[in-house]
N, C-alpha and C positions, 0 to 999 in steps of 0.2 A: 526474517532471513537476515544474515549478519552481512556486513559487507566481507569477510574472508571468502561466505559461500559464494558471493556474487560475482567477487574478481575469481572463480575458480570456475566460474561457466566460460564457455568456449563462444555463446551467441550473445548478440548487442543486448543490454538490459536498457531497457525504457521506465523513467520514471512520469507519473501524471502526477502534479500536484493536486494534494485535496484543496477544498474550498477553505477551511480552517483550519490547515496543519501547523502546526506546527515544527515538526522534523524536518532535519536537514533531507539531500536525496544523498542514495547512495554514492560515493565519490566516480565509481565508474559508470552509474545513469545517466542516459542523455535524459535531458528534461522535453516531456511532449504538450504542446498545449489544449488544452481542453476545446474541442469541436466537435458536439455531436452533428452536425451536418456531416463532414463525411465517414463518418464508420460505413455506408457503405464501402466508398474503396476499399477496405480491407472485408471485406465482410469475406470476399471468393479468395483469400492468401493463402495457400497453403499452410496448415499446421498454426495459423492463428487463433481462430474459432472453431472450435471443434464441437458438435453436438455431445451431448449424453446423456444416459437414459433417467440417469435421478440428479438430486442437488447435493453438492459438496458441501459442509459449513466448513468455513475455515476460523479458526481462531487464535489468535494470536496469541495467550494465554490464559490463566485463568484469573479469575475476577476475583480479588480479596476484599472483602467489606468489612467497615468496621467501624463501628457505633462512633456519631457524631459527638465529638469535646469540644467545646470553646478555648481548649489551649493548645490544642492542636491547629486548629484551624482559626487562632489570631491571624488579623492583620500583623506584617512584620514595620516596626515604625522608621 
């Protein structure tokens, strides 16, 4: 998602950082800290967790592969 679409939503966007990201968060993300202890609190929110009946894959895009070089993938000195 770009940040144009995200300052173009009308509701607070929440950023979780990952354990190894590296990316910045969106500029208008508030940052949440990671606690699974309470996701119950939110578990009964309104319009947060929503059931459904199959699994979504979402993907970010798609995956280019391409045969390993040693000059590509030098050390840069």
């Amino acid at each position: 998602v770009s940040d144009e679409e995200l300052s173009a939503l009308s509701r607070a966007v929440f950023h979780l950082p990952q354990r190894k990201g590296w990316h910045s968060p969106p500029a208008a993300a508030k940052p949440v800290e990671y606690e699974p202890e309470r996701l119950l609190e939110i578990w009964d929110k309104e319009g947060l967790v929503t059931e459904i009946e199959t699994v979504e894959l979402y993907t970010v895009g798609s995956n280019i592969f391409q045969k390993w070089t040693p000059e590509r993938h030098r050390a840069s000195k």
